[in-house]
C-alpha positions as CSV (number, residue, x, y, z in Angstrom):
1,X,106.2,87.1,114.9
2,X,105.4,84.0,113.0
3,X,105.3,80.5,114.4
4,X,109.2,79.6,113.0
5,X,110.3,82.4,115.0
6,X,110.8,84.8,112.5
7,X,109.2,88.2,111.6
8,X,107.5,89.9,108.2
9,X,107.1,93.2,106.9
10,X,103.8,94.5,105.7
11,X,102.8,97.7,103.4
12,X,99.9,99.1,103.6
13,X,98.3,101.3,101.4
14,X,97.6,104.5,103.6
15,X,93.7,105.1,102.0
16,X,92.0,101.5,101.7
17,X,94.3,99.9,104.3
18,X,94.8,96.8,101.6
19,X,97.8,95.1,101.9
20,X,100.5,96.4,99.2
21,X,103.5,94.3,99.7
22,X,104.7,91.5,102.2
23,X,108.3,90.6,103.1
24,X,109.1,87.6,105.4
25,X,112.1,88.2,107.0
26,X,114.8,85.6,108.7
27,X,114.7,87.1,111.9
28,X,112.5,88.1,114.8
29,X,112.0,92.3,114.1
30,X,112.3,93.9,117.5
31,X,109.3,95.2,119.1
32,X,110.4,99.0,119.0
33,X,110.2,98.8,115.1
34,X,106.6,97.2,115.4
35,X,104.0,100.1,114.0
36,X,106.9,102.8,113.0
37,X,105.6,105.2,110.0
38,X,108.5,106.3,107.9
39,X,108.0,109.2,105.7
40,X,108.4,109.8,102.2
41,X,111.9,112.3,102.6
42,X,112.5,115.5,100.6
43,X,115.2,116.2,98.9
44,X,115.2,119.5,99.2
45,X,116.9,121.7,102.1
C-alpha cells in the first residue's frame, strides 16, 4: 500500500521480471489478492 492509503497493480513480465504495466488504484487491495497469478484462460472445453 502506498503512503495515501491506496494500493497499485503491477505486471510483470514472467521471463526478465521487468515491470510491464503499473496501475494505481483508489483503494487499499486486500491482502488475500497480494501475489495471486491468474492464468491466461482457454477457450476451449
Amino acid at each position: 500500500m502506498g503512503p495515501e492509503g491506496r494500493s497499485f497493480l503491477v505486471v510483470l513480465d514472467a521471463t526478465s521480471w521487468q515491470e510491464v504495466a503499473r496501475a494505481q488504484l483508489p483503494f487499499a487491495v486486500p491482502y488475500r489478492f497480494h501475489g495471486t497469478f491468474l492464468p491466461l484462460l482457454s477457450s476451449r472445453s
